[in-house]
Biopython code that builds the backbone (N, CA, C, O; Angstrom):
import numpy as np
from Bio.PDB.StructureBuilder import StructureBuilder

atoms = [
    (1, "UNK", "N", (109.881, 64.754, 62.239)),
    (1, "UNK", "CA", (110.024, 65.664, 63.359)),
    (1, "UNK", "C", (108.632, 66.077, 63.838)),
    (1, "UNK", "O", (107.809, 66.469, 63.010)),
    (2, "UNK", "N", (108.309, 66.002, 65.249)),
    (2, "UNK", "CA", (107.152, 66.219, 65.697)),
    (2, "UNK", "C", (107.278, 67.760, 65.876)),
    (2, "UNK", "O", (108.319, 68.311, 66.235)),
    (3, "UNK", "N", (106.022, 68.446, 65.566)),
    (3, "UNK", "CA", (105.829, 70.321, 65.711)),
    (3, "UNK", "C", (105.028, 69.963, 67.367)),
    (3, "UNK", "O", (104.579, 68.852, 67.649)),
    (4, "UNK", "N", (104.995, 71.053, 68.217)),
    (4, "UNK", "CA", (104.749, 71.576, 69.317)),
    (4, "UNK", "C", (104.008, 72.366, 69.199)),
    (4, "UNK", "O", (104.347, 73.189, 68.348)),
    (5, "UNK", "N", (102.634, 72.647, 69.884)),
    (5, "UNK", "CA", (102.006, 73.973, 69.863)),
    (5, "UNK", "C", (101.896, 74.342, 71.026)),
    (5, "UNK", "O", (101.365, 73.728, 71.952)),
    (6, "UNK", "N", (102.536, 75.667, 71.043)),
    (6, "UNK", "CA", (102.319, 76.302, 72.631)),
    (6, "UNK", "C", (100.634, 77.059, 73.073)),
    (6, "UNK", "O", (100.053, 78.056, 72.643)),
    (7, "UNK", "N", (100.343, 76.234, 73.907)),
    (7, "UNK", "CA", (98.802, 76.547, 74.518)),
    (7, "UNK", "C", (98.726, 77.984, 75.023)),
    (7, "UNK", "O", (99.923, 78.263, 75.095)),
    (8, "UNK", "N", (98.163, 78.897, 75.355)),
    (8, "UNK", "CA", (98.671, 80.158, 76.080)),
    (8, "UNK", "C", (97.483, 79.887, 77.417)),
    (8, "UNK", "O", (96.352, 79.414, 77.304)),
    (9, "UNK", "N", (97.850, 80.136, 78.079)),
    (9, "UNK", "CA", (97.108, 80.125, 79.268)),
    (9, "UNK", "C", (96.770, 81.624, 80.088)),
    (9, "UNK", "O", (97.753, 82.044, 80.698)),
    (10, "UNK", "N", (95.894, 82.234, 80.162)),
    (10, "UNK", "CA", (95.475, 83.973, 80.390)),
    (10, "UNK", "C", (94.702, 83.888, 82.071)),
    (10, "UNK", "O", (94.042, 82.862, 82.234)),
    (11, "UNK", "N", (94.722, 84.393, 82.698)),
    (11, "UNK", "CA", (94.198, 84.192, 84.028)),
    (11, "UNK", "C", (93.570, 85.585, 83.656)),
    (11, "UNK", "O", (94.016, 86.586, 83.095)),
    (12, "UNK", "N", (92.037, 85.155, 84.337)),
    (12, "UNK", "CA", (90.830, 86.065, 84.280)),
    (12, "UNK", "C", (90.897, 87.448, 85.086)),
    (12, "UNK", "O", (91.390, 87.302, 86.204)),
    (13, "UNK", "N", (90.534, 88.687, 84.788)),
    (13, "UNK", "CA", (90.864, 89.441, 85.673)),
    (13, "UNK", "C", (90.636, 89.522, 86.482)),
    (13, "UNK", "O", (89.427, 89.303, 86.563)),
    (14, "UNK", "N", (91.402, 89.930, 88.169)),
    (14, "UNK", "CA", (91.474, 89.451, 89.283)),
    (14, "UNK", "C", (91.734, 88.872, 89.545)),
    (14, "UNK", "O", (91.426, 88.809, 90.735)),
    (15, "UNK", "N", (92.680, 87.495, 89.027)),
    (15, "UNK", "CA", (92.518, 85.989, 89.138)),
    (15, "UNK", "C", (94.451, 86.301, 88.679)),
    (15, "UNK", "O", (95.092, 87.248, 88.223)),
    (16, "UNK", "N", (94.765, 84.864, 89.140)),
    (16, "UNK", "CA", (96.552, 84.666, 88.555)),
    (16, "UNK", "C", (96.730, 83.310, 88.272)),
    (16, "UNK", "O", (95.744, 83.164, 88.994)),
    (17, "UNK", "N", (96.995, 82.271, 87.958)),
    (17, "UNK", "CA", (97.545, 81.256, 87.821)),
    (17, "UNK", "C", (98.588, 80.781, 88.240)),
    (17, "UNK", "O", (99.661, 81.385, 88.231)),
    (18, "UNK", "N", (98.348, 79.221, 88.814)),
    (18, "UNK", "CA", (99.205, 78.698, 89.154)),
    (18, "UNK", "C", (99.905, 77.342, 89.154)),
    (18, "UNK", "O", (99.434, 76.485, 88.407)),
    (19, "UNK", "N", (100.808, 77.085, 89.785)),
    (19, "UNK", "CA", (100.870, 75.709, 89.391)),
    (19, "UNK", "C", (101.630, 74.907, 90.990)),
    (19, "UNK", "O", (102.154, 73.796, 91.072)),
    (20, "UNK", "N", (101.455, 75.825, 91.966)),
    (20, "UNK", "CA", (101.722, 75.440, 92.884)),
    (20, "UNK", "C", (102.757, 76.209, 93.603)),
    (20, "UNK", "O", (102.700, 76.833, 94.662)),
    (21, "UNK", "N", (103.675, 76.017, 92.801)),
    (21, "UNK", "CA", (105.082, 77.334, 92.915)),
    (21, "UNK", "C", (104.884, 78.062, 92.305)),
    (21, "UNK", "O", (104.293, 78.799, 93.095)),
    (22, "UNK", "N", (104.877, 78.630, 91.294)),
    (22, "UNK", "CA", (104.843, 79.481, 90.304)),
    (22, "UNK", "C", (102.775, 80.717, 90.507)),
    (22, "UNK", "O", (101.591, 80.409, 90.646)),
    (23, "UNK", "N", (103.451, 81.821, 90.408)),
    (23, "UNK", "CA", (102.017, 82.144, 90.392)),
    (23, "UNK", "C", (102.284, 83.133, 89.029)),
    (23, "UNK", "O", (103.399, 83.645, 88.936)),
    (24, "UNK", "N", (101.428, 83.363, 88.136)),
    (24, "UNK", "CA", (101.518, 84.241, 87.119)),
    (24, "UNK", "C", (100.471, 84.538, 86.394)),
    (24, "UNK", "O", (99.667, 83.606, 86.405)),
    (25, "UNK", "N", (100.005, 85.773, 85.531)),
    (25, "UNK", "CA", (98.967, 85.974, 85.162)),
    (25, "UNK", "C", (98.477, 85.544, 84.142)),
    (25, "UNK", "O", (97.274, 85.428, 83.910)),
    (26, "UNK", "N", (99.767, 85.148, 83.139)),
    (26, "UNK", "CA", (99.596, 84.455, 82.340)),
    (26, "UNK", "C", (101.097, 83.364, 81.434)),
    (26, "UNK", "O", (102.231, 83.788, 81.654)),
    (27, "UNK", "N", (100.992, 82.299, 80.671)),
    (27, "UNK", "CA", (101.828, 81.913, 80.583)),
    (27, "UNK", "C", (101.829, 80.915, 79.135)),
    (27, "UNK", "O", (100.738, 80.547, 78.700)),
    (28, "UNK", "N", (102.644, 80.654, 78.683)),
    (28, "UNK", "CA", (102.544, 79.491, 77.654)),
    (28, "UNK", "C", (102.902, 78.377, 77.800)),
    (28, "UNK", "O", (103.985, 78.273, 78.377)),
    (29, "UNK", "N", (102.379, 77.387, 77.478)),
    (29, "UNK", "CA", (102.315, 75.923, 77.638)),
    (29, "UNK", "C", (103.503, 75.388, 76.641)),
    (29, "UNK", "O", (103.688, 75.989, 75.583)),
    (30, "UNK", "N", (103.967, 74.731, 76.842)),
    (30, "UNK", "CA", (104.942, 73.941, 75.805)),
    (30, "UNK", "C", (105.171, 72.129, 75.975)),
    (30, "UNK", "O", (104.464, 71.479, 76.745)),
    (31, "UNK", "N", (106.163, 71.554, 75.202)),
    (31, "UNK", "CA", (106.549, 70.480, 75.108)),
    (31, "UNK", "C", (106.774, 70.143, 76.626)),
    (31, "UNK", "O", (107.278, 70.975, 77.381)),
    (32, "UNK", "N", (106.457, 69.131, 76.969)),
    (32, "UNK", "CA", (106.672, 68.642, 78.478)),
    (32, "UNK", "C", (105.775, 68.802, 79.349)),
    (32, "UNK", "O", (105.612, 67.961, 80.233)),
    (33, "UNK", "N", (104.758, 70.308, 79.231)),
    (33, "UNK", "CA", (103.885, 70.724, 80.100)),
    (33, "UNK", "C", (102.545, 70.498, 80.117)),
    (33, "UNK", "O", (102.089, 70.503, 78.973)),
    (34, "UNK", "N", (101.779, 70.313, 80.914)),
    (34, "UNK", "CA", (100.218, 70.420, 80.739)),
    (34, "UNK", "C", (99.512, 71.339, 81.247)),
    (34, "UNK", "O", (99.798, 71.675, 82.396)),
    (35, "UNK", "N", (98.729, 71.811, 80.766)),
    (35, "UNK", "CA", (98.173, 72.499, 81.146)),
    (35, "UNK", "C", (96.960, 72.251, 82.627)),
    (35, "UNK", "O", (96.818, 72.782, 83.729)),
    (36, "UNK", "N", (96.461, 71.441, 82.060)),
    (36, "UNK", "CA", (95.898, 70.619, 83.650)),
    (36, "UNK", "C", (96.842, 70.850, 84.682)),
    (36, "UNK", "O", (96.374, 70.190, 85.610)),
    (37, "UNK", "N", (97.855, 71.367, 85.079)),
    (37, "UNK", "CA", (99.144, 71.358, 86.148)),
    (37, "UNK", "C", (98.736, 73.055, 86.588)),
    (37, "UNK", "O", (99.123, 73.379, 87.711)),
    (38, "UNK", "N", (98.217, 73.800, 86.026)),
    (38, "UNK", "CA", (97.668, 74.970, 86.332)),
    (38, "UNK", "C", (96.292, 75.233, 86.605)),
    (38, "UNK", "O", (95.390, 74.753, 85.919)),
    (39, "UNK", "N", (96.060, 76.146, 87.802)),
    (39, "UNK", "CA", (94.730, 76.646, 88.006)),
    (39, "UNK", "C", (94.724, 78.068, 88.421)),
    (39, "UNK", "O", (95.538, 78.674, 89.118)),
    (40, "UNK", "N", (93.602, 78.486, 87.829)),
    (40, "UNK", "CA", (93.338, 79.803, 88.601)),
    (40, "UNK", "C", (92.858, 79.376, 90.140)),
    (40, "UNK", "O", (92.384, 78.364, 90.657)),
    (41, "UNK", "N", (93.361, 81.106, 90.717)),
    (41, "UNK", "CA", (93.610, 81.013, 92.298)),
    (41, "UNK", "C", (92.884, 82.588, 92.104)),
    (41, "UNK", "O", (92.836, 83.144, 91.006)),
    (42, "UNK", "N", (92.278, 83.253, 93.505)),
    (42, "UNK", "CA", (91.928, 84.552, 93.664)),
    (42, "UNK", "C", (92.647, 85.458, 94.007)),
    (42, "UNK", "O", (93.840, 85.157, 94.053)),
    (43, "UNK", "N", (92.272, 86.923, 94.389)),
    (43, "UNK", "CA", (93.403, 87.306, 95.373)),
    (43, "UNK", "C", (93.687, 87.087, 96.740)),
    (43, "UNK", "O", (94.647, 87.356, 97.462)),
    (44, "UNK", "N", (92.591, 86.524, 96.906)),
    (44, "UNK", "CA", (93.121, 85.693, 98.561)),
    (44, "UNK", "C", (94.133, 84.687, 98.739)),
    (44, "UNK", "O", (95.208, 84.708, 99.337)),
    (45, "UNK", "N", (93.278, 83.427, 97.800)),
    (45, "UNK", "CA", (94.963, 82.891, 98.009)),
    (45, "UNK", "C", (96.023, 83.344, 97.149)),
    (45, "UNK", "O", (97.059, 82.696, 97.294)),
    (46, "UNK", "N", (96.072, 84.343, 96.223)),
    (46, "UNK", "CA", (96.948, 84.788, 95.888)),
    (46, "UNK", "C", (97.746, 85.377, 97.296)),
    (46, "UNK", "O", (98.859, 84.890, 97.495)),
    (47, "UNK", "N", (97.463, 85.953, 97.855)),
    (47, "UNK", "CA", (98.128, 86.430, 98.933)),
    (47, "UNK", "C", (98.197, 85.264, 100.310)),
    (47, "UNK", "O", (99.029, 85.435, 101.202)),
    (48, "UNK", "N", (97.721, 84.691, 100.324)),
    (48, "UNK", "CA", (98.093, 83.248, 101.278)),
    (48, "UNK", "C", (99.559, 82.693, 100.876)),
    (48, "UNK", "O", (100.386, 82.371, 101.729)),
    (49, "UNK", "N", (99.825, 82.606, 99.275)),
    (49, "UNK", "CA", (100.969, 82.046, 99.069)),
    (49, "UNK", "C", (102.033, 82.822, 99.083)),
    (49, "UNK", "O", (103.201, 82.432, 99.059)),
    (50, "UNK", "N", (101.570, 84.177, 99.132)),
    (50, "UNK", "CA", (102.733, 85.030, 98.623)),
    (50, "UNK", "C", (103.472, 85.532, 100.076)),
    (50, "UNK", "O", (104.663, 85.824, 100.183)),
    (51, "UNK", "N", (102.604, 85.552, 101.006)),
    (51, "UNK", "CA", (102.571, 86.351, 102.227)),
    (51, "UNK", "C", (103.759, 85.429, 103.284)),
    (51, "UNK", "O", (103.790, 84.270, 103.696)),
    (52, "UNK", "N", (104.349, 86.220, 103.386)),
    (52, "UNK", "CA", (106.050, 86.368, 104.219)),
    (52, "UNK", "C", (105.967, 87.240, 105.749)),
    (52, "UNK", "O", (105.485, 88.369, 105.668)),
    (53, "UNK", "N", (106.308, 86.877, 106.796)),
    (53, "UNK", "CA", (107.003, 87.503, 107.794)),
    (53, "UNK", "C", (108.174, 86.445, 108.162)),
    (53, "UNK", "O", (108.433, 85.254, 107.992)),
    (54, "UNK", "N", (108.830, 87.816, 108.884)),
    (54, "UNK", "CA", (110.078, 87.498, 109.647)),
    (54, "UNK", "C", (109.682, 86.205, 110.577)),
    (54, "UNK", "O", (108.524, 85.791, 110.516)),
    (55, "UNK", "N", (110.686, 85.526, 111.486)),
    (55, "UNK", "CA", (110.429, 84.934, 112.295)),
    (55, "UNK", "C", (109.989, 85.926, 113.558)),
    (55, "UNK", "O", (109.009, 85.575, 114.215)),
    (56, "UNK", "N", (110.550, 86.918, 113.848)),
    (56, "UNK", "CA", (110.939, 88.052, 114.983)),
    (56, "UNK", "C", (109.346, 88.517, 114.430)),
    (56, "UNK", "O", (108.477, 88.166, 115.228)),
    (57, "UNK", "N", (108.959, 89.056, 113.522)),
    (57, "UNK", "CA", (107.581, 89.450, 113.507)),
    (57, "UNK", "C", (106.632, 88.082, 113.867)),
    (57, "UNK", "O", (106.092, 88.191, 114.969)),
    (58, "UNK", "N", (106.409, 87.156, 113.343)),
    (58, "UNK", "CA", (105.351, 86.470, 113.748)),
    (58, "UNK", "C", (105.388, 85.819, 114.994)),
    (58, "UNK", "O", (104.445, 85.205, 115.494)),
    (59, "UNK", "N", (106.922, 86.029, 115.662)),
    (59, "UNK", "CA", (106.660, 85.751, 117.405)),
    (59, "UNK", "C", (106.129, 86.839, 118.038)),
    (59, "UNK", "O", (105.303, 86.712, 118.941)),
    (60, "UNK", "N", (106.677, 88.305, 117.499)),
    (60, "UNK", "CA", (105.460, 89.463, 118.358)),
    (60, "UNK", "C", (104.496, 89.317, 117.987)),
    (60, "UNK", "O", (103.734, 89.457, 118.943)),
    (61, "UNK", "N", (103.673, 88.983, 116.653)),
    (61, "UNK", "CA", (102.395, 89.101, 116.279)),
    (61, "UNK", "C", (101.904, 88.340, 117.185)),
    (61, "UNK", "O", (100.913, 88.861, 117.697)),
    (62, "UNK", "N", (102.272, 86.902, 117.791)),
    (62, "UNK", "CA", (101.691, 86.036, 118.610)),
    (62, "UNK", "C", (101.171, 86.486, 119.940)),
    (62, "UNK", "O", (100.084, 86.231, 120.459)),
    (63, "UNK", "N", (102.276, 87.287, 120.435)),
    (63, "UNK", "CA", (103.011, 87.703, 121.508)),
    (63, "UNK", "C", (101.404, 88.781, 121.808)),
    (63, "UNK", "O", (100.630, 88.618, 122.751)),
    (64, "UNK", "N", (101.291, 89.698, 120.846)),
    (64, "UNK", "CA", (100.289, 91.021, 120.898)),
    (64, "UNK", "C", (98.948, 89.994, 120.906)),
    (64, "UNK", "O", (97.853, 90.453, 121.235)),
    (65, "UNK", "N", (99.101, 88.567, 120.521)),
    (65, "UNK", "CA", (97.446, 88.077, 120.392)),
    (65, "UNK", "C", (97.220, 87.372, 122.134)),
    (65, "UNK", "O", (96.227, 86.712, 122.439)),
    (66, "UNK", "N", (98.143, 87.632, 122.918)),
    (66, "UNK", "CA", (98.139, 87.104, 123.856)),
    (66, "UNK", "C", (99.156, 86.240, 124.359)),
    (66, "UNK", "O", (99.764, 86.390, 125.419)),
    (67, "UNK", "N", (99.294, 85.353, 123.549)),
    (67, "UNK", "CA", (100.320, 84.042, 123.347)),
    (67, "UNK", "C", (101.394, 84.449, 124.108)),
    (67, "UNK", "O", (102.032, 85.460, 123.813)),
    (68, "UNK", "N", (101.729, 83.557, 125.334)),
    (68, "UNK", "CA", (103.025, 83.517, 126.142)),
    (68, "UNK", "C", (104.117, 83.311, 125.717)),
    (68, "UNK", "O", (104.180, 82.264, 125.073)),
    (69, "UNK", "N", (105.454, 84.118, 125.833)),
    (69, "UNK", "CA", (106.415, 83.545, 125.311)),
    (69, "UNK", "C", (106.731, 82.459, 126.311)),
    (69, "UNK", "O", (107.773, 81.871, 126.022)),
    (70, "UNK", "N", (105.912, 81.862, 127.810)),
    (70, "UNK", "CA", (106.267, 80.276, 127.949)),
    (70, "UNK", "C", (105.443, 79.514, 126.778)),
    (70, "UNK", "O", (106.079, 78.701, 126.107)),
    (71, "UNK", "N", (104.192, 79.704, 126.513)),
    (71, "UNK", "CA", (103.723, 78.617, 125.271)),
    (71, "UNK", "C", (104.654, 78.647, 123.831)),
    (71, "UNK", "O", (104.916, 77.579, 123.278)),
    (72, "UNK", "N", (105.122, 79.916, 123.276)),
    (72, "UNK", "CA", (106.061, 79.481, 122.240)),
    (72, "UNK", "C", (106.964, 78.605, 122.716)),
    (72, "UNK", "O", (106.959, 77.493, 122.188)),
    (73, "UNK", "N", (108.081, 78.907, 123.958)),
    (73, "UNK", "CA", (109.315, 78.180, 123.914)),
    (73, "UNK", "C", (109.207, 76.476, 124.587)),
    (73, "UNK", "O", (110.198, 75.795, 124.847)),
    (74, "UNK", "N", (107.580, 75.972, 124.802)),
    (74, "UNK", "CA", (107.554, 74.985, 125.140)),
    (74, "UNK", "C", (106.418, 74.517, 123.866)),
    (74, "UNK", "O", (105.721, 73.519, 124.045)),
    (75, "UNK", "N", (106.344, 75.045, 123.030)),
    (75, "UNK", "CA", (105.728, 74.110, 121.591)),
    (75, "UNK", "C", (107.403, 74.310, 120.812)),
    (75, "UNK", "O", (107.734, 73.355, 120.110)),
    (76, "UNK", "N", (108.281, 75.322, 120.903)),
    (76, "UNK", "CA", (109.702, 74.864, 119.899)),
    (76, "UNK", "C", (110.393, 74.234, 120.715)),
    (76, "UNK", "O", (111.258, 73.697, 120.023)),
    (77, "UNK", "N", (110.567, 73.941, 121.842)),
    (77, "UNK", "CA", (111.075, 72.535, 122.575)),
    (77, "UNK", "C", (110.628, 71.218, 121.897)),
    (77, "UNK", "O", (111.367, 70.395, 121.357)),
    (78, "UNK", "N", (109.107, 71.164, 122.042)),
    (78, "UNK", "CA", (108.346, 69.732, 121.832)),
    (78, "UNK", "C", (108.461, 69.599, 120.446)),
    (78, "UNK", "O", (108.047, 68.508, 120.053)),
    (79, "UNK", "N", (108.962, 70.478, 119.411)),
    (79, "UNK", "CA", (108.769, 70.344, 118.116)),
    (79, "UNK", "C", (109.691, 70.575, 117.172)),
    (79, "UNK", "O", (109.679, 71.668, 116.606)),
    (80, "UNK", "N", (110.685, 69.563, 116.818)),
    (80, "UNK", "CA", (111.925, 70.190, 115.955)),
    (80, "UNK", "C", (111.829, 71.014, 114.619)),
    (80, "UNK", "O", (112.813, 71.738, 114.470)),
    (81, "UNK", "N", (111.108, 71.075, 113.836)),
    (81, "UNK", "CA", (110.310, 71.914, 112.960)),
    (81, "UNK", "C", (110.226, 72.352, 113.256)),
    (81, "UNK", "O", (111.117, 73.181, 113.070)),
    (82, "UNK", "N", (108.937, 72.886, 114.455)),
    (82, "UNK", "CA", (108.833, 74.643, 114.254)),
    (82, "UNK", "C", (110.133, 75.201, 115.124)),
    (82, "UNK", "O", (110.323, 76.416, 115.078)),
    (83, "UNK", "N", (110.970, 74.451, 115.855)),
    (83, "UNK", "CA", (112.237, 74.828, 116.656)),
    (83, "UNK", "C", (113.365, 75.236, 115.209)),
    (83, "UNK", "O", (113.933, 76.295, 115.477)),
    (84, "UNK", "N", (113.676, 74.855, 114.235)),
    (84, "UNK", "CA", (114.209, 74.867, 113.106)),
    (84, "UNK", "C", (113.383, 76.245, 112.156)),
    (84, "UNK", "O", (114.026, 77.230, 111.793)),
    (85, "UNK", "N", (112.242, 76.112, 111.935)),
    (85, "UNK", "CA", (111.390, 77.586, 111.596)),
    (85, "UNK", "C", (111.758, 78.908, 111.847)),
    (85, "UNK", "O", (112.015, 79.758, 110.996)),
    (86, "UNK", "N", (111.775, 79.090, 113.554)),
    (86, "UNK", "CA", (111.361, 79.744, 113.898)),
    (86, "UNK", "C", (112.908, 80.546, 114.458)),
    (86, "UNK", "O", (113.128, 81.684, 114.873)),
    (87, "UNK", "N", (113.833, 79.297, 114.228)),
    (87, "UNK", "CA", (115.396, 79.827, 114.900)),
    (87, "UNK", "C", (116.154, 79.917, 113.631)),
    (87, "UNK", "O", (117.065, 80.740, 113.708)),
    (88, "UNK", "N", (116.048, 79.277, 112.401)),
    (88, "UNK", "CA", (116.505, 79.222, 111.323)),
    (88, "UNK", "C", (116.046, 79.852, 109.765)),
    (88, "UNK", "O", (116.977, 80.094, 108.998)),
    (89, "UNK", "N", (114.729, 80.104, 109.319)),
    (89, "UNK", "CA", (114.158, 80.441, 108.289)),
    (89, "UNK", "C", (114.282, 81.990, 108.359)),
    (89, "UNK", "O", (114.193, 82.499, 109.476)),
    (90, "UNK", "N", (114.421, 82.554, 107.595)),
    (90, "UNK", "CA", (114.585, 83.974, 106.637)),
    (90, "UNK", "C", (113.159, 84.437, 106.954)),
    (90, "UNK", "O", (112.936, 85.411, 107.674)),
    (91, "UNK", "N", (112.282, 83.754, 106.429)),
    (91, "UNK", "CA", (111.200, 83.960, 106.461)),
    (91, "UNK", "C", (109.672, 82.497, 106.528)),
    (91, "UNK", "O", (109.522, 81.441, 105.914)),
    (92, "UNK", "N", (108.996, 83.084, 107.398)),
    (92, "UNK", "CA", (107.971, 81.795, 107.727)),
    (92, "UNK", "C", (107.188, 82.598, 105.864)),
    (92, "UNK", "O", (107.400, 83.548, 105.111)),
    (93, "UNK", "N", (106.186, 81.295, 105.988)),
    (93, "UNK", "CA", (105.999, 81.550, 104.712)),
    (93, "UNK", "C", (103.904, 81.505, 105.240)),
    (93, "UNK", "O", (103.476, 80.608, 105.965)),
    (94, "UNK", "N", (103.216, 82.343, 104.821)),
    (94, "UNK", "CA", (101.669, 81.917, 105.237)),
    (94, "UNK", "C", (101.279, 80.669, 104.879)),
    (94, "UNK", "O", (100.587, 80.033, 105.674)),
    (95, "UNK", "N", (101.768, 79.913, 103.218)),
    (95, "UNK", "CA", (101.325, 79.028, 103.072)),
    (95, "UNK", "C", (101.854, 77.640, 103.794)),
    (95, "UNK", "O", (101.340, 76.522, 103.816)),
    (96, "UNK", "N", (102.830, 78.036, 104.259)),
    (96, "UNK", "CA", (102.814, 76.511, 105.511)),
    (96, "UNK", "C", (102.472, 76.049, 106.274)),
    (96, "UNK", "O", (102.468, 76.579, 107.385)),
    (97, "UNK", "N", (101.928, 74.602, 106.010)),
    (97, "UNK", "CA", (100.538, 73.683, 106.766)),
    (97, "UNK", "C", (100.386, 73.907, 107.788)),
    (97, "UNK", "O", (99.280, 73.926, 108.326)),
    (98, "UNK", "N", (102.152, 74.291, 108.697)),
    (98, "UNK", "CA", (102.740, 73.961, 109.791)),
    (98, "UNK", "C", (102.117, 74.732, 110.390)),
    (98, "UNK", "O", (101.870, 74.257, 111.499)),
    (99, "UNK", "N", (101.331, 76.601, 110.150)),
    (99, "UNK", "CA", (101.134, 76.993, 110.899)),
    (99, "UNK", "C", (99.818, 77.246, 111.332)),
    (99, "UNK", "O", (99.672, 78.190, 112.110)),
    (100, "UNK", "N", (98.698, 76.508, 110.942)),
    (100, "UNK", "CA", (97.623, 76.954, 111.076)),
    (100, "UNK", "C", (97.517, 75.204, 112.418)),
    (100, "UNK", "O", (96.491, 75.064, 113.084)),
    (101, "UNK", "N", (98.466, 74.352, 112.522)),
    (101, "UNK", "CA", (98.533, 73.839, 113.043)),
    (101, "UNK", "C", (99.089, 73.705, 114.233)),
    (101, "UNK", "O", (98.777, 72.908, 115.118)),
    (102, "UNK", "N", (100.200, 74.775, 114.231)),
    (102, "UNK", "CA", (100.626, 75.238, 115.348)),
    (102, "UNK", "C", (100.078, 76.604, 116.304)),
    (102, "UNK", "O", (100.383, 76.725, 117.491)),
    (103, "UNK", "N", (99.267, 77.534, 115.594)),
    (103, "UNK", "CA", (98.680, 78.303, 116.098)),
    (103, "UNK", "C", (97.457, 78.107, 116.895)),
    (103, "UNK", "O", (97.064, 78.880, 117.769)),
    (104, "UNK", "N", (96.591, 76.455, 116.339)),
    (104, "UNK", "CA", (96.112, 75.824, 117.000)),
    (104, "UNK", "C", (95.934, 75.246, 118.279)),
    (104, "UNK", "O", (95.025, 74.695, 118.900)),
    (105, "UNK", "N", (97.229, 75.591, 118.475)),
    (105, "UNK", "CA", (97.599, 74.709, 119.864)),
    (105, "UNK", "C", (97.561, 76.312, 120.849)),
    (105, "UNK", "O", (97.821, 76.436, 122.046)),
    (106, "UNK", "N", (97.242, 77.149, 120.083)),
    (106, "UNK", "CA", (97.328, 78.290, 120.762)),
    (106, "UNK", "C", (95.794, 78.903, 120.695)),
    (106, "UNK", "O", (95.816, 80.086, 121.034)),
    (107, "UNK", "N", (94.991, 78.623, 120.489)),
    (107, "UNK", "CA", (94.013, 78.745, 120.222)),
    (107, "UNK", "C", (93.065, 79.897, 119.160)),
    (107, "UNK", "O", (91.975, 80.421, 119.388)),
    (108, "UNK", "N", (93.820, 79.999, 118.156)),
    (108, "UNK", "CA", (93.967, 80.858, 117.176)),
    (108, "UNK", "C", (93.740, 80.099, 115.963)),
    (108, "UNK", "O", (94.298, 79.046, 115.654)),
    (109, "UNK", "N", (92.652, 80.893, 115.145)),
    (109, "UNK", "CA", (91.931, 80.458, 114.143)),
    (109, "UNK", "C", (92.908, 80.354, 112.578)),
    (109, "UNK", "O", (94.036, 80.834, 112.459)),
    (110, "UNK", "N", (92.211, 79.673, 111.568)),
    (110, "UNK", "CA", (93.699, 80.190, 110.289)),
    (110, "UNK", "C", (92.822, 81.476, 109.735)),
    (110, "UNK", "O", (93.342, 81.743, 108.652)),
    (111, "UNK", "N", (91.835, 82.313, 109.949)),
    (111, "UNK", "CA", (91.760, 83.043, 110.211)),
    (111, "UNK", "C", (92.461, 84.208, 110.624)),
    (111, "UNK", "O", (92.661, 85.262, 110.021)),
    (112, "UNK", "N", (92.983, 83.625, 112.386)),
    (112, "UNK", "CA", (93.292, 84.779, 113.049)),
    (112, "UNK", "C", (94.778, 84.790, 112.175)),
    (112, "UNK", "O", (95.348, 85.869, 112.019)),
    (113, "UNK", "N", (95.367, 83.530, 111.619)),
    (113, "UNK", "CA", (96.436, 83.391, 111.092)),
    (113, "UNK", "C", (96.774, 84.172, 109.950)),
    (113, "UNK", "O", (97.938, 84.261, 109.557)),
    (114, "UNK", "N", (95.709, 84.803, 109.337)),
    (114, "UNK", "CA", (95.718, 85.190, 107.776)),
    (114, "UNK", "C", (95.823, 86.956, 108.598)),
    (114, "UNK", "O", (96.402, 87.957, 108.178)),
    (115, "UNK", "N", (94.972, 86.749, 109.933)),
    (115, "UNK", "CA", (95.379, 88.444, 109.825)),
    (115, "UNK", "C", (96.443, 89.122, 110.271)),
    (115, "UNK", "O", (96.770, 90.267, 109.959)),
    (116, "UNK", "N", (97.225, 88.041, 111.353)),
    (116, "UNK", "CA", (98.369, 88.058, 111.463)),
    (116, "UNK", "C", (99.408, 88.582, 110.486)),
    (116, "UNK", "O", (99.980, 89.670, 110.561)),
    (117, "UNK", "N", (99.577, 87.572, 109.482)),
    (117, "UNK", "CA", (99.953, 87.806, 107.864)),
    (117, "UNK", "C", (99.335, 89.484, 107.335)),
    (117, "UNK", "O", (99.910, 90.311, 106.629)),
    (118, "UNK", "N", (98.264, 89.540, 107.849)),
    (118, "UNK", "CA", (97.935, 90.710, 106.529)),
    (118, "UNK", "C", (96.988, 90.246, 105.716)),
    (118, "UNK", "O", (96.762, 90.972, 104.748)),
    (119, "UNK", "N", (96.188, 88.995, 105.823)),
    (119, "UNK", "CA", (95.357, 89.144, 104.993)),
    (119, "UNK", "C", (94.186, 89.279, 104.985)),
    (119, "UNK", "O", (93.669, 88.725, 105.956)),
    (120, "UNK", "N", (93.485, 89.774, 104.323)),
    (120, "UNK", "CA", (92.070, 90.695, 105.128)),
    (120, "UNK", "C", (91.306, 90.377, 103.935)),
    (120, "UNK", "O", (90.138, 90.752, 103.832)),
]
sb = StructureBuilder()
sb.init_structure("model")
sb.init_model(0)
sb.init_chain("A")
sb.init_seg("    ")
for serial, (resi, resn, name, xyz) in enumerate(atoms, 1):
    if name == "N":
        sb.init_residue(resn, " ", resi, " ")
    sb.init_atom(name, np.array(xyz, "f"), 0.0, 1.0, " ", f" {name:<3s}", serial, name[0])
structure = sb.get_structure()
């Protein structure tokens, strides 16, 4: 019978760990897992991944940066994704690719995107 040793993995203070989905401060390693599959992250992108608005909030947030509601409803025309996002999701999520790419087209930095979100 092979023994297992569980690795413990501690994220530095200020710091959380992750593994992509999962964010936590600290955690134990086991049978199946590697540890290489985790990294420390800061509190910035700690809050990049964590950071949530409504759909209804991040169309006013747009809305207050200038952004026409003709340029939203003719980028969710041209785009079944963010048309599906933005009419369907609970919540947009900060860490999706989608939007620092679509805010682009609006001429808005991922920057202006993070302050949108809240993150400062």
């Amino acid at each position: 019978m092979k023994k297992y040793t569980l690795i413990h993995l501690q994220a530095d203070d200020k710091k959380y760990l992750t593994d992509g989905k999962r964010i936590v401060k600290s955690i134990d390693i086991g049978q199946g897992q590697s540890e290489d599959d985790w990294r420390e992250i800061d509190e910035y992108e700690f809050k990049k991944m964590t950071a949530t608005l409504t759909p209804r909030e991040f169309i006013l947030a747009l809305l207050n940066r200038g952004v026409t509601r003709e340029q939203i409803e003719e980028l969710i025309k041209s785009n079944q994704q963010v048309w599906a996002e933005l009419n369907y999701a609970t919540f947009i999520e900060r860490k999706n690719p989608l939007l620092d790419e679509l805010c682009s087209q609006f001429g808005l930095t991922p920057e202006d995107v993070d302050d949108i979100f809240g993150i400062n």
